[in-house]
C-alpha atoms as one frame of an Amber mdcrd trajectory, in Angstrom:
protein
   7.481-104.160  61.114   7.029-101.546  58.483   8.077 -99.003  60.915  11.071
-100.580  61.666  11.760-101.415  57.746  11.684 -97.147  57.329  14.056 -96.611
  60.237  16.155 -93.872  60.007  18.995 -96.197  60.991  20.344 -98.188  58.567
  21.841-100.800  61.293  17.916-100.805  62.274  16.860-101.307  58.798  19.730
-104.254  57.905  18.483-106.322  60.586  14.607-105.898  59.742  15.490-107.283
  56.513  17.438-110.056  57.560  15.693-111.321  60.247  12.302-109.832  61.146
  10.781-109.771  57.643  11.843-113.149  56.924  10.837-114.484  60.194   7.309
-113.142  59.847   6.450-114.416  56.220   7.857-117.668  57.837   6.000-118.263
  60.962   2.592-116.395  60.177   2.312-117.392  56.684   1.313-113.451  55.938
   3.322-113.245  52.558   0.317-111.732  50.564  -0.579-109.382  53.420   2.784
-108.263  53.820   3.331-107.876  49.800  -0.183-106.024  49.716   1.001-103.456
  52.241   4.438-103.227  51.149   3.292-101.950  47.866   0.650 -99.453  49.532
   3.302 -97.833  51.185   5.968 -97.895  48.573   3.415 -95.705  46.775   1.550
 -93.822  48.837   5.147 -92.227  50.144   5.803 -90.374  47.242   2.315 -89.911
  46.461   2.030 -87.752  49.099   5.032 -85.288  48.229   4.411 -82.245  46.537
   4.118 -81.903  43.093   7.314 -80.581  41.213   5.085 -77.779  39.692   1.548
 -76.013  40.351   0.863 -76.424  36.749  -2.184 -77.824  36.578  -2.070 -80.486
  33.620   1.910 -80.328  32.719   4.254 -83.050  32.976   6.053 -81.297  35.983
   2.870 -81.641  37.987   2.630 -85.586  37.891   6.146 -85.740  39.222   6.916
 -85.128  43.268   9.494 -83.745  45.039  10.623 -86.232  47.652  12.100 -85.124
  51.027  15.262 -86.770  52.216  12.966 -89.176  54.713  10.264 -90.077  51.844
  12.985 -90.717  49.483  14.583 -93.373  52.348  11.528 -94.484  52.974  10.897
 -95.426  49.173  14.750 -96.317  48.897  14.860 -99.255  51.844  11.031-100.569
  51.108  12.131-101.086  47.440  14.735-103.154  48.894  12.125-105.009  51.042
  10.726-105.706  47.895  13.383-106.965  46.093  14.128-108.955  49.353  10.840
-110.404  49.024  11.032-111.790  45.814  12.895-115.441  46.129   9.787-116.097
  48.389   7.424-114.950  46.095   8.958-116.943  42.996   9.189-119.828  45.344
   5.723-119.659  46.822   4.732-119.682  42.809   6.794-122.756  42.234   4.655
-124.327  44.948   1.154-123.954  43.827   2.148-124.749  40.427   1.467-128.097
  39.273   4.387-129.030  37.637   6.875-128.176  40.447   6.630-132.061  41.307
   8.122-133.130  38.056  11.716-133.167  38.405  11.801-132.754  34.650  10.624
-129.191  34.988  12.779-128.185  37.905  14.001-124.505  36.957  12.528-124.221
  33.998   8.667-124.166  35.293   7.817-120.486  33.704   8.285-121.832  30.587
   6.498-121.222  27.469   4.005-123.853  27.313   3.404-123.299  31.103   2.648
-119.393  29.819   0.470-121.124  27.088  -1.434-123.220  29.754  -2.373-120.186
  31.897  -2.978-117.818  29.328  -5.787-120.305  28.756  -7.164-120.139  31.987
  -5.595-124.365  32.695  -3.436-122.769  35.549  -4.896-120.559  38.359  -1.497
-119.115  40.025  -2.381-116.207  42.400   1.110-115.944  43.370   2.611-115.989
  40.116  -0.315-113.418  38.997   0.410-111.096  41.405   3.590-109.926  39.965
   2.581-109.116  36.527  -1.035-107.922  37.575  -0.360-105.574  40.715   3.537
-105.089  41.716   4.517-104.105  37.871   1.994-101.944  37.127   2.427-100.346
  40.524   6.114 -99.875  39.994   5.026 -98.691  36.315   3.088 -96.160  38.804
   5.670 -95.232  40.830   8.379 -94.339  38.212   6.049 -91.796  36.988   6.306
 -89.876  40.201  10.048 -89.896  39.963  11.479 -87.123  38.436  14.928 -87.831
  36.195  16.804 -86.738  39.358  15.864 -89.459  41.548  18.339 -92.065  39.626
  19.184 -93.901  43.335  15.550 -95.253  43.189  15.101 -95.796  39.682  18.064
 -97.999  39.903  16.105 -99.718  43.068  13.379-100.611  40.457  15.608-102.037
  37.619  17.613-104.200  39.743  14.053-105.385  41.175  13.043-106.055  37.200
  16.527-107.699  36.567  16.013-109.973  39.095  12.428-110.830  38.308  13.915
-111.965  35.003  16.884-114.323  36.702  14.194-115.785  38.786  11.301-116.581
  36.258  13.316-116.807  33.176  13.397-116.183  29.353   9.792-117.225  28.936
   8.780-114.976  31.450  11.015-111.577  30.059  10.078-112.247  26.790   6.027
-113.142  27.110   5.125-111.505  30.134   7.741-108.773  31.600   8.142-106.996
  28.069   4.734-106.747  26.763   3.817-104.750  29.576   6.666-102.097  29.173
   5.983-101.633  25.353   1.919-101.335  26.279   3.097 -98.834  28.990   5.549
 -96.570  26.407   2.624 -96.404  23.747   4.020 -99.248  22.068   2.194-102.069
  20.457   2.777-105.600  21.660   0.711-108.792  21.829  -0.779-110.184  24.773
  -0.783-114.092  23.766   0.452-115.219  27.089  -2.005-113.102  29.346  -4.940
-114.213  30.377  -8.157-112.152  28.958  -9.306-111.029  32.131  -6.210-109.667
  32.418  -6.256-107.720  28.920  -8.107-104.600  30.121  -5.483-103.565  33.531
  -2.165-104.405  31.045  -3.893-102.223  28.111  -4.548 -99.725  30.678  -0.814
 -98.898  31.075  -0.709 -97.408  27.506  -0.575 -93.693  27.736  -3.581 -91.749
  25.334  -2.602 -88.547  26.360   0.619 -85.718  24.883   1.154 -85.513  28.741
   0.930 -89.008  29.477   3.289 -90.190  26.461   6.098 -87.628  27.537   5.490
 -89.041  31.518   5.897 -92.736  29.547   9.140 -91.255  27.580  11.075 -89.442
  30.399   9.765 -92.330  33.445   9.557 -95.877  31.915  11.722 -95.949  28.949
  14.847 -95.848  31.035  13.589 -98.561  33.133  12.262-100.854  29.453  15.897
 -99.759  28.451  17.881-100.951  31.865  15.777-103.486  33.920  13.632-105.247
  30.959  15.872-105.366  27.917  18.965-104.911  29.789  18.788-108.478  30.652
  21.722-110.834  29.621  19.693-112.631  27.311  18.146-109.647  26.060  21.418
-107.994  24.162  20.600-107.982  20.590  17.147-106.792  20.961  18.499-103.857
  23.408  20.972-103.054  20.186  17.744-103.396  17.811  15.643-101.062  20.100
  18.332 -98.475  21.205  19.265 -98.075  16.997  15.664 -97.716  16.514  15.643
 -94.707  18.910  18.820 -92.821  18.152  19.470 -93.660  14.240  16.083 -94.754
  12.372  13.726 -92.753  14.503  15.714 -89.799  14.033  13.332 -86.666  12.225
   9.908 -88.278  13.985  10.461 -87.088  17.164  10.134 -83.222  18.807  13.252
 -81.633  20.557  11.560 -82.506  23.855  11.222 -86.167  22.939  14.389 -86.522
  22.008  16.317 -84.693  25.021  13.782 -87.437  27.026  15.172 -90.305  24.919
  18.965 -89.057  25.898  18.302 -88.801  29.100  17.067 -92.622  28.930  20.028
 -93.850  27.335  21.835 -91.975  30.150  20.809 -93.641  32.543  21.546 -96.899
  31.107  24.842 -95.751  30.977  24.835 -95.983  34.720  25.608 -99.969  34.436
  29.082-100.043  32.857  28.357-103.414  31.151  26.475-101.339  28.131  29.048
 -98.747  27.513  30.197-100.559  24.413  27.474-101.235  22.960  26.082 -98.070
  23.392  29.907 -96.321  22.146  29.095 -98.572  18.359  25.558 -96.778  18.478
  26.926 -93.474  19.059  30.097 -93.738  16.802  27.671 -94.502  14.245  25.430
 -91.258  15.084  28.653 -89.131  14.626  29.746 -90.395  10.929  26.413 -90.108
   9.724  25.496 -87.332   7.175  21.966 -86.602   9.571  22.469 -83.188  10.800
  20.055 -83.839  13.870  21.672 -87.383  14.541  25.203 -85.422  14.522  23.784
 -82.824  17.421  21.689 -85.869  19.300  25.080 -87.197  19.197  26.956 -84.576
  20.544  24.011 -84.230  23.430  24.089 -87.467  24.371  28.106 -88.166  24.999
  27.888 -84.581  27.032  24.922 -86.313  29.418  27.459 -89.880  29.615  31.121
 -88.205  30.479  29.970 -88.584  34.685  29.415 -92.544  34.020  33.160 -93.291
  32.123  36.697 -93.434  33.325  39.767 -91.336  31.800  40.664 -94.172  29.367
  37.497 -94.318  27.928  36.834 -90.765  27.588  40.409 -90.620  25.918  39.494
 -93.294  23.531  36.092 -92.397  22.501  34.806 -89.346  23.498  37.370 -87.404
  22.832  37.963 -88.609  19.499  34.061 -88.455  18.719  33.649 -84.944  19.236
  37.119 -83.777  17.981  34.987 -85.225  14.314  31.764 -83.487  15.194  33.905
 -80.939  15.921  35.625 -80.779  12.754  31.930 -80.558  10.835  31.049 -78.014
   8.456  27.495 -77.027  10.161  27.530 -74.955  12.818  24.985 -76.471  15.039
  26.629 -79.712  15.082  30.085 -77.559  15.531  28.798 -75.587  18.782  27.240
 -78.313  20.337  29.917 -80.470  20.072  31.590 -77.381  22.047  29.111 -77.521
  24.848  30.549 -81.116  25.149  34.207 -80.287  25.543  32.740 -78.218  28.155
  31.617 -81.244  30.021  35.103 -83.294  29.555  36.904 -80.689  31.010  34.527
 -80.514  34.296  35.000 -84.211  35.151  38.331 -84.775  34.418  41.949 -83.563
  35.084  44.075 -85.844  33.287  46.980 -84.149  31.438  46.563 -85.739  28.706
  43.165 -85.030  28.414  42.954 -81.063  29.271  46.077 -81.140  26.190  43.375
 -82.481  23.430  40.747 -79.882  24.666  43.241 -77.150  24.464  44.436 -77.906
  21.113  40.767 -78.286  20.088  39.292 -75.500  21.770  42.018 -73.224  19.370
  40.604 -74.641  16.529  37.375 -73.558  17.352  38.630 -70.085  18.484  40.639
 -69.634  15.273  37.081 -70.055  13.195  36.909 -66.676  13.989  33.059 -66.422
  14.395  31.374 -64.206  17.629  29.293 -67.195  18.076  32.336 -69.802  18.354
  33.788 -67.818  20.808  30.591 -67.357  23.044  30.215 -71.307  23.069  33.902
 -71.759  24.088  33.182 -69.042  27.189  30.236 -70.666  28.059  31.576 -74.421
  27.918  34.412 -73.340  29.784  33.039 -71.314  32.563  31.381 -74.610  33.314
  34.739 -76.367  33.595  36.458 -72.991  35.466  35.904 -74.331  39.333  36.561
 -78.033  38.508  39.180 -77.999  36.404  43.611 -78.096  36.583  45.528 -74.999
  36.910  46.762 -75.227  33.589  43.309 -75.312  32.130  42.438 -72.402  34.067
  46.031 -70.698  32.725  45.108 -71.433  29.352  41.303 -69.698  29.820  43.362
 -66.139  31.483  46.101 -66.680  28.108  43.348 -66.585  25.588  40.697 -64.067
  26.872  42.168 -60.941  27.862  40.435 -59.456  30.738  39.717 -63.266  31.786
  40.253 -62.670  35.252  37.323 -60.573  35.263  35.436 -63.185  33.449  36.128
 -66.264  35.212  36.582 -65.148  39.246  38.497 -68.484  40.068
């Protein structure tokens, strides 16, 4: 079955999920040997990739490079999991002794059920296995992923999403987040867990400078997307994301904070937070932090890919034409190296006009070092943009012909 689940054909792999898995759980009643062996495999085939560096100890060398078949392989058995999951959530329902009160129906993960088997009343392998082995193991996988592999990071958030639609609010908020906060090197309490379970959730926490950047760069986007980007979870994702990008501004190193970027980047990649994320950032950009300004300036440079032409037009643009406008230099240049990244994904008029009126502001400062990070965000732009971008770049540099071979 497994073979068949990794075929390289998709029509091959669209029917083992439709018919053979579900027809095997069904008729041999294998549904914990199945869900045992689906997560061996989901982990041993990027385990066995090469490492993305030979540098014994760095954070580089805990990641893999995956080959085009491992990454499928990954891809499709992550969807087998996710497939997997009404049967799982229904085989819990099952054993549980409440699922014959009507009273409870839908709403048996509920707090005093969590309250009841944190106390050892309830003995739920099923509902166990979820929060003891698959988490942690996709906890284990994401740290093999480099940022890169965003295709099967967004695998594992749409598995955590639905975990949280199936089990519900009790669940997200007692069982699903404590172990992503534990697993970032954050503190959170264990009330609902059972104490023989303490030691394997505690376990997540990274102790190490290597392990904490792995936790950073690998989890946080998934604590960010799949666990707090729940529905019911808005205001808290508000409360956490402000706690990262405005109050914990100053306590973190320049590596931590291009990891925390990239994390809020890839939420980004589900349209649904854009606003939210826009108040955060408009808020970054008025502030009178220098390092906010630049974090800022960093992060709506890593976003332009995920937005449309209206919305870079409404709020991009005019959010760096103000950090643009700002007397410190660093916050000035690297609001530059964003232009840069407007005028490489988009070829709207309208658009290419503001960065042409802007990028003569910038020229007119007069400064050697202005004019160097108006080549360089430019010859970025150069072999994506319009013709009259490219016309404007050949006006304003003499010798530009030379410089930019388009």
């Amino acid at each position: 079955m497994f073979q068949l689940v990794c075929d390289p054909s998709g029509v091959v792999v669209e029917s083992t999920l439709k018919e053979l898995v579900p027809a095997v759980i069904k008729w041999g009643h294998k549904l914990d040997h199945v869900l045992r062996v689906l997560l061996s495999h989901i982990l041993s085939s990027a385990e066995r990739c090469p490492p993305l560096s030979g540098v014994e100890g760095s954070v580089e060398s805990h990641l893999r490079v995956l080959g085009e078949r491992e990454r499928w392989n990954v891809d499709v058995l992550l969807r087998m999991l996710l497939e997997m999951l009404p049967s799982v959530h229904q085989k819990a329902i099952e054993m549980s002794p409440f699922s014959s009160d009507p009273e409870t129906t839908g709403t048996i993960f509920s707090t005093p059920f969590l309250e009841l088997y944190a106390g050892g009343h309830v003995q739920l392998p099923a509902f166990e296995w979820l929060h003891v082995d698959c988490i942690p193991d996709l906890i284990e996988l994401a740290c093999l992923l480099p940022p890169k592999e965003d295709t099967l990071r967004n695998r594992i958030t749409r598995f955590l999403l639905a975990v949280s639609e199936h089990y519900g609010d009790s669940y997200l908020t007692h069982i699903l987040l404590p172990i992503f906060l534990i697993a970032i090197g954050e503190d959170a309490l264990l009330t609902y867990f059972p104490s023989e379970s303490h030691s394997k959730i505690e376990g997540l926490m990274p102790r190490t400078a290597v392990a904490k950047r792995l936790a950073t760069m690998c989890i946080l986007p998934l604590l960010l997307a799949g666990v707090l980007g729940a529905p019911s979870k808005h205001e808290q994702l508000v409360e956490y994301l402000r706690k990262l990008l405005v109050e914990g501004v100053g306590n973190q190193s320049t590596k931590c904070n291009a990891e925390i970027i990239d994390a809020v980047r890839f939420l980004c990649t589900c349209e649904v937070h854009h606003g939210m994320i826009f108040n955060i950032l408009w808020e970054m950009v008025v502030s009178s932090n220098i390092d906010m300004k630049i974090n800022a300036a960093n992060l709506l440079k890593v976003i332009v890919p995920y937005i449309d032409a209206k919305v870079a037009s409404t709020h991009i643009l005019p959010a760096l034409v103000t950090l643009g406008s700002d007397q410190n230099l660093s916050v000035k240049y690297a609001s530059i190296v964003s232009f840069g990244a407007v005028a490489q994904h988009f070829k709207n008029d309208m658009i290419v006009d503001k960065i042409r009126v802007q990028m003569d502001a910038f020229l007119e400062d007069g400064s050697h070092e202005a004019t160097i990070a108006v080549v360089h965000a430019l010859v970025v732009a150069v072999p994506h943009t319009t013709d009259r971008l490219k016309d404007y770049i050949l006006n304003i540099f003499p010798g530009g012909i030379v410089l930019f071979p388009f």
